[in-house]
MIKE-80590 format. One record per residue (C-alpha): residue number from 1; residue in one letter; x negated, y negated, z negated. Coordinates in steps of 0.05 Angstrom, whole numbers. Example, Ala and Ser with C-alpha at 12.3 -4.5 7.8 and 13.67 -1.06 7.14 Angstrom:
2
<r i="1" aa="a" east="-246" north="90" up="-156"/>
<r i="2" aa="s" east="-273" north="21" up="-143"/>
//
This chain:
98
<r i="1" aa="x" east="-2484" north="-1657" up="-1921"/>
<r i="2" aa="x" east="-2456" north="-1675" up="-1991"/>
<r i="3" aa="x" east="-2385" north="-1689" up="-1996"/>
<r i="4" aa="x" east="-2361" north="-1730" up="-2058"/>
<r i="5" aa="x" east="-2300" north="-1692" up="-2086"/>
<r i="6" aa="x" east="-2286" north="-1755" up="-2127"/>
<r i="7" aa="x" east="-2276" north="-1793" up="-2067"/>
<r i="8" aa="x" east="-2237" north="-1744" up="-2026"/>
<r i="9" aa="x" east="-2181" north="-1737" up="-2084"/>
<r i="10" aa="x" east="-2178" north="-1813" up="-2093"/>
<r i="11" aa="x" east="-2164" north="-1817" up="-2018"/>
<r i="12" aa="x" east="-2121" north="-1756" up="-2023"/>
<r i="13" aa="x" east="-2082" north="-1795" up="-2084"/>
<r i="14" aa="x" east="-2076" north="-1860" up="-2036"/>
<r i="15" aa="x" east="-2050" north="-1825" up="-1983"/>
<r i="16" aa="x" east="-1995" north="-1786" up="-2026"/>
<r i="17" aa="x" east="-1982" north="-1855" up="-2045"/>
<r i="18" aa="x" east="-1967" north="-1894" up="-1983"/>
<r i="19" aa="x" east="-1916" north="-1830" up="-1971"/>
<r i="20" aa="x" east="-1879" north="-1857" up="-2031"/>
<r i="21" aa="x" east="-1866" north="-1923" up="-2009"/>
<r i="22" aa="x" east="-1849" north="-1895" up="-1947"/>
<r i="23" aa="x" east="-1790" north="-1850" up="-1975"/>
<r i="24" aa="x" east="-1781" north="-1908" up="-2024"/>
<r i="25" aa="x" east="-1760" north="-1942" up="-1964"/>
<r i="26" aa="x" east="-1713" north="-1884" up="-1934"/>
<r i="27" aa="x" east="-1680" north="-1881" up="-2006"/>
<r i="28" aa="x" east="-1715" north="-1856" up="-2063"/>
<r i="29" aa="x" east="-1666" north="-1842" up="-2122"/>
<r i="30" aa="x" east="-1674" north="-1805" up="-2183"/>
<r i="31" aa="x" east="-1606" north="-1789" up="-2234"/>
<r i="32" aa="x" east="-1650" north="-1768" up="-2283"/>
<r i="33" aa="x" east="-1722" north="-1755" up="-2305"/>
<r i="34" aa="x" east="-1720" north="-1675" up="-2291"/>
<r i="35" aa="x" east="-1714" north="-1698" up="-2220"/>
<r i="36" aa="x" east="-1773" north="-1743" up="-2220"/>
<r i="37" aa="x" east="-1806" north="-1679" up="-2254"/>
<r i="38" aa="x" east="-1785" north="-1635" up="-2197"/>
<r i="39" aa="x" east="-1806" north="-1681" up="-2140"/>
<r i="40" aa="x" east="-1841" north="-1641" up="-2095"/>
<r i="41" aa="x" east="-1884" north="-1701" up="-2080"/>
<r i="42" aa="x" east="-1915" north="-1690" up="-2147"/>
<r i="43" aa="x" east="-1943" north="-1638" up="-2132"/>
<r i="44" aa="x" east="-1983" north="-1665" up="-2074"/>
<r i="45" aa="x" east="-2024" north="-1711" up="-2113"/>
<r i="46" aa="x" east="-2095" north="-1685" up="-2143"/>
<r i="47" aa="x" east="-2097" north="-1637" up="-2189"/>
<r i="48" aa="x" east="-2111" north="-1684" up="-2263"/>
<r i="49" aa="x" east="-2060" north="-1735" up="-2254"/>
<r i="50" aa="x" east="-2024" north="-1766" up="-2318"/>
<r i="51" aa="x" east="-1963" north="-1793" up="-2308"/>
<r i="52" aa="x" east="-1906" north="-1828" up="-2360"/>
<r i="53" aa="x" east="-1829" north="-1830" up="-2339"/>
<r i="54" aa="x" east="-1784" north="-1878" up="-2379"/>
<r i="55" aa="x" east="-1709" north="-1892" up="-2377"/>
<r i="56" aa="x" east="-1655" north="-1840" up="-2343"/>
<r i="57" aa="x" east="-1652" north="-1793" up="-2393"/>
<r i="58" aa="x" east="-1629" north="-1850" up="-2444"/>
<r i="59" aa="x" east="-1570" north="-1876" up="-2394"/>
<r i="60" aa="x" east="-1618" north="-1931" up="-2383"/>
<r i="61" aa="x" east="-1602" north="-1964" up="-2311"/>
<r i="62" aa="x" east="-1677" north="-1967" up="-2298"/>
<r i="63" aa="x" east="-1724" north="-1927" up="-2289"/>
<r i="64" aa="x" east="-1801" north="-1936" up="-2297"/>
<r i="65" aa="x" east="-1865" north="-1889" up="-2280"/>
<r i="66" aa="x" east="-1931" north="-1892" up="-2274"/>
<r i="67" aa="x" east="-1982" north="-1841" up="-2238"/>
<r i="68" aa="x" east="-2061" north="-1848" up="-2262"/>
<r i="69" aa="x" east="-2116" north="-1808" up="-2235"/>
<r i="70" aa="x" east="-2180" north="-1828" up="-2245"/>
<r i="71" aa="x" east="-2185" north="-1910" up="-2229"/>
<r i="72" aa="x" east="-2119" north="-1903" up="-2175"/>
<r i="73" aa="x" east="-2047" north="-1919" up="-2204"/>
<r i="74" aa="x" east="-1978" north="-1921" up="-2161"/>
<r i="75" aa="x" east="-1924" north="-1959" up="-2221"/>
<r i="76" aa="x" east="-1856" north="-1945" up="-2192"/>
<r i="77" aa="x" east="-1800" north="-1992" up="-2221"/>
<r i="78" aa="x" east="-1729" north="-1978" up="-2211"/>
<r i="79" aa="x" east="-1672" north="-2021" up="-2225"/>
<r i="80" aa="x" east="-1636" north="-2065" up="-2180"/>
<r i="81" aa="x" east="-1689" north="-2060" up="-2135"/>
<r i="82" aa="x" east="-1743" north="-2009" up="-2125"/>
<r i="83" aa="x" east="-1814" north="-2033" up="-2135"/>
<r i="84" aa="x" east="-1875" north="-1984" up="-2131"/>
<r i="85" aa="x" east="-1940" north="-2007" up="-2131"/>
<r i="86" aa="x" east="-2015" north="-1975" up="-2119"/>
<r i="87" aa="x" east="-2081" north="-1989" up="-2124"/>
<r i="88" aa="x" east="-2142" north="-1986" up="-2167"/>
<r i="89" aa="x" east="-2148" north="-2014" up="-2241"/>
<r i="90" aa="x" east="-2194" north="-2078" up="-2231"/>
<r i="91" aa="x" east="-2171" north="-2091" up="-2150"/>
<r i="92" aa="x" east="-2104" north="-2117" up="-2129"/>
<r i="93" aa="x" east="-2056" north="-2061" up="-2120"/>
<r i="94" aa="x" east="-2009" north="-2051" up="-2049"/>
<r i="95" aa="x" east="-1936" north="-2071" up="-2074"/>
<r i="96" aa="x" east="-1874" north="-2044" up="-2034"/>
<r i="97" aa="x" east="-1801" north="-2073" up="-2052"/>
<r i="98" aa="x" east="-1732" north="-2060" up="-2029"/>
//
């Protein structure tokens, strides 16, 4: 039996994922990017993942991010309303809004 470790972290990287937009929809606030940084939900995606944080630190009232491992993404946009989205580049991603 082979397993594809490619496979298994993209499914692992979904499923951290749909746990986002779950707490996104319990209340997911960040006061500034250290806390993003210290999320322990970071943590629980594959080991590889890049990831960009804008806004926060700048007294911006918005706050963008965006998650990459291999073809998966989750975009998280914060302002007046919280919008993350996931999926893979080249399919239609699963959007969440409150």
């Amino acid at each position: 039996m082979l397993i594809d470790f490619r496979q298994q972290q993209q499914a692992r990287f979904e499923q951290v994922a749909r746990r986002l937009q779950q707490a996104a929809a319990e209340g997911l606030h960040f006061d500034s990017v250290a806390d993003f940084y210290q999320s322990g939900w970071l943590e629980q995606f594959p080991a590889g993942i890049r990831w960009s944080v804008a806004g926060l630190d700048d007294g911006a009232e918005q706050f963008y991010a965006r998650i990459d491992y291999l073809d998966c993404f989750v975009r998280i946009d914060a302002g007046e309303m919280l919008r993350i989205e996931y999926g893979r580049h080249q399919n239609n991603p699963t959007t969440f809004s409150q």
